[in-house]
C-alpha positions in Angstrom: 6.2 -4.2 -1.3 4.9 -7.5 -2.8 4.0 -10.9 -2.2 7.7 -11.9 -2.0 9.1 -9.5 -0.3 6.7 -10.1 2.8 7.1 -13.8 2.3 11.0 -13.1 3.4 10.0 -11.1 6.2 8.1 -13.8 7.9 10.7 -16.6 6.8 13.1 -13.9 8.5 11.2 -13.6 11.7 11.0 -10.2 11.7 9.5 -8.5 14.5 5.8 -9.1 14.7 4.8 -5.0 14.3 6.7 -4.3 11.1 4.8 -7.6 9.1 1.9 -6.6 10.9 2.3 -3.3 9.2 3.3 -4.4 5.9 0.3 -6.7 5.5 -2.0 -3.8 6.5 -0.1 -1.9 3.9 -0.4 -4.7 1.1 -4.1 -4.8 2.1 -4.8 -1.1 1.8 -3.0 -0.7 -1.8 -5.2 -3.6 -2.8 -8.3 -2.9 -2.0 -7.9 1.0 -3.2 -7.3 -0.6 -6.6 -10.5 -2.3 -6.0 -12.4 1.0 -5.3 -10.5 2.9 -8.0 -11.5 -0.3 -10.7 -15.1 0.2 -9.3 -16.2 3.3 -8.8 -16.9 4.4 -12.3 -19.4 1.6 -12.6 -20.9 2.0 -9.6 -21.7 5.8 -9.7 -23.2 4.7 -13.3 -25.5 2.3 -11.6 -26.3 4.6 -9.0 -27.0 7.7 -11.0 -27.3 7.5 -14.1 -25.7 8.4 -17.4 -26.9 11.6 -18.0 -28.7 11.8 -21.6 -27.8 14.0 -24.2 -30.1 16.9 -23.9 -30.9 16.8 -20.4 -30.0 20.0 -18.9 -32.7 20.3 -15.9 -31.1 20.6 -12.9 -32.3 19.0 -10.0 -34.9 20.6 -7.9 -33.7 22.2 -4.4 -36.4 22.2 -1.6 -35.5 25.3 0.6 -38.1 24.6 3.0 -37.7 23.0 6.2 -40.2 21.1 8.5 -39.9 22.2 12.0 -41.2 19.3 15.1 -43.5 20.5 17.0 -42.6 21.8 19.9 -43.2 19.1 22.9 -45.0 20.5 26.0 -44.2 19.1 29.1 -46.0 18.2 31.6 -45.6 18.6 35.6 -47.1 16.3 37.7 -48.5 17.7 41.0 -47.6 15.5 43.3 -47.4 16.5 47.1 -43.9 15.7 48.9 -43.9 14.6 52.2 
């Protein structure tokens, strides 16, 4: 749908849920072109063209820290 097509809608009074929807609709296509023009760029920024050459693959760490263990602790206090 585009611009003028919703344009008519409202100038038609159509009900209130199907322009509701087709603005949600127009919005969505919209900004996934957005996200599709940008992405490329962004994951560039965020890491890095890899160089020519550079074949080390990042370093896994299999261990894992445990937390301590909390103790808990009882008060003794009589009940009357």
């Amino acid at each position: 749908m585009d611009s003028a097509e919703f344009i008519d809608m409202v100038a038609q009074d159509a009900p209130s849920a199907e322009i509701s929807d087709a603005l949600k609709q127009m919005m969505f296509a919209k900004s996934a072109e957005f996200v599709d023009a940008a992405a490329p760029e962004v994951a560039k920024t965020l890491f890095g063209e890899p160089e020519e050459g550079d074949d080390v693959e990042p370093e896994i760490n299999a261990e894992t820290e445990q937390e301590p263990e909390q103790e808990t602790e009882v008060n003794d206090v009589p009940t009357t």
